[in-house]
C-alpha positions as CSV (number, residue, x, y, z in Angstrom):
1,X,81.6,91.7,120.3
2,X,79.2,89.2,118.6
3,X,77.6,86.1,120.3
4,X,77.4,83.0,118.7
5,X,77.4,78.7,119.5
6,X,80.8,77.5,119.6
7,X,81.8,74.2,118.8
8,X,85.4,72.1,119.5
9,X,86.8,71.6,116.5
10,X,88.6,68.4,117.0
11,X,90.7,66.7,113.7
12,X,93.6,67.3,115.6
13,X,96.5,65.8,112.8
14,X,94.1,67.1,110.3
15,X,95.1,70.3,107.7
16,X,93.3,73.7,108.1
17,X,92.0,75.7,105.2
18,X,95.6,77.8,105.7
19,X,97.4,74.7,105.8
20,X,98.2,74.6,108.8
21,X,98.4,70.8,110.5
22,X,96.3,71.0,113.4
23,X,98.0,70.4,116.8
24,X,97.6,71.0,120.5
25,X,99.7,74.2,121.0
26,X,98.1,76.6,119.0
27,X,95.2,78.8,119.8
28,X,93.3,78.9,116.6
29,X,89.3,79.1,115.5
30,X,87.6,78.7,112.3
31,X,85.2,81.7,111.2
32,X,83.5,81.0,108.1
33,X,85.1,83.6,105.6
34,X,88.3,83.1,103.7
35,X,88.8,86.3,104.2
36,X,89.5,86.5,108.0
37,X,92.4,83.8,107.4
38,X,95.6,85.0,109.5
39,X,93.5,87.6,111.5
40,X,93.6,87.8,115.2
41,X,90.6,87.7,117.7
42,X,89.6,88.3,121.2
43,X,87.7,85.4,122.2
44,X,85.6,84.8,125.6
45,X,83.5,82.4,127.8
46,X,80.8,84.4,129.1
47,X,80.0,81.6,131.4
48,X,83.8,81.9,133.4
49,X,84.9,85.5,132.1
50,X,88.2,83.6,130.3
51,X,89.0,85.8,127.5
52,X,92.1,84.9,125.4
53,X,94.0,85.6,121.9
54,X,93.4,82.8,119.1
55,X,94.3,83.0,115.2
56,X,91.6,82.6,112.3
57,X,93.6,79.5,111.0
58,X,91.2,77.5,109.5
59,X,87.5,78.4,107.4
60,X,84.1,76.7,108.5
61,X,82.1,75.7,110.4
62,X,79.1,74.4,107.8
63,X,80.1,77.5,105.1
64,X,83.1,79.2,103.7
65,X,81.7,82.9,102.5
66,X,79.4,84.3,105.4
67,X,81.1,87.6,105.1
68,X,78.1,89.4,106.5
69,X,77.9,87.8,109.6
70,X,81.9,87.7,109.9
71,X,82.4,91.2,108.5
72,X,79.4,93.0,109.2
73,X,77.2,91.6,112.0
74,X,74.9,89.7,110.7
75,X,73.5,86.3,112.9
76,X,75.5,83.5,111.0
77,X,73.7,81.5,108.0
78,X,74.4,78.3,110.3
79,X,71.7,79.4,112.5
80,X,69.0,79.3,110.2
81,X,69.9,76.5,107.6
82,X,68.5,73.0,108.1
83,X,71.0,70.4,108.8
84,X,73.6,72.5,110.4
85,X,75.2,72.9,114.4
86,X,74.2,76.3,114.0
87,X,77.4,77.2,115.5
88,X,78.8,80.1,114.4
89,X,83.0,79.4,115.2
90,X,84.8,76.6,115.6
91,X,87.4,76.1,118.6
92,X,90.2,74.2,118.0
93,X,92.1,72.3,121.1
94,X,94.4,74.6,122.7
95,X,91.9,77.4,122.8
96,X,88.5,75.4,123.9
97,X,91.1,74.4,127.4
98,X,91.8,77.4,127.7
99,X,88.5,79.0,127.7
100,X,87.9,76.0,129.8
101,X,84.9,75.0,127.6
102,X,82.6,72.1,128.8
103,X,80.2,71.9,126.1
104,X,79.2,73.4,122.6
105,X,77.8,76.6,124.3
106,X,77.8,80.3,123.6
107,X,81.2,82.4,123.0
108,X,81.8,86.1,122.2
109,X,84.6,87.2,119.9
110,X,85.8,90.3,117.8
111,X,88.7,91.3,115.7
112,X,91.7,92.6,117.5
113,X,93.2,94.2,114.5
């Protein structure tokens, strides 16, 4: 499992990079690769222990092709580029409560399949 800075992804109404409309119900994160759209991860708050299930639905945050972080374990370009949250996935709604996230603080996450 990588660490990275999470942050709540918000734009709830809004349309994800897979066209999905962004709701409420559906546990969902934005890694920034096109190519983990559709994939599953494991996802946990290291501060509580709450690990759940969440789809790669949408592509962000700050960059769409950091395959080497998301594919092959590199620290995430966010971290080290002027101007950016450094946060290295994006939570949306359904999956920051149930992580029970308070802030934009450190997750750990992996591919399931």
């Amino acid at each position: 499992m990588i660490t990275v800075k999470s942050t709540r992804e918000g734009l709830v109404g809004g349309t994800t990079a897979s066209g999905w409309v962004i709701d409420t119900q559906i546990p969902f994160v934005a890694l920034p690769s096109t190519r983990a759209l559709w994939r599953l991860i494991r996802i946990r708050n290291p501060l509580n222990g709450i690990a759940r299930f969440a789809f790669v639905l949408d592509v962000g945050p700050w960059n769409t092709h950091d395959d080497a972080y998301v594919f092959g374990g590199a620290r995430p370009l966010s971290e080290s580029q002027p101007g950016t949250n450094r946060s290295g996935i994006d939570l949306g709604e359904k999956i920051w409560q149930q992580l029970r996230m308070t802030g934009n603080t450190d997750v750990t996450w992996e591919f399931v399949n």
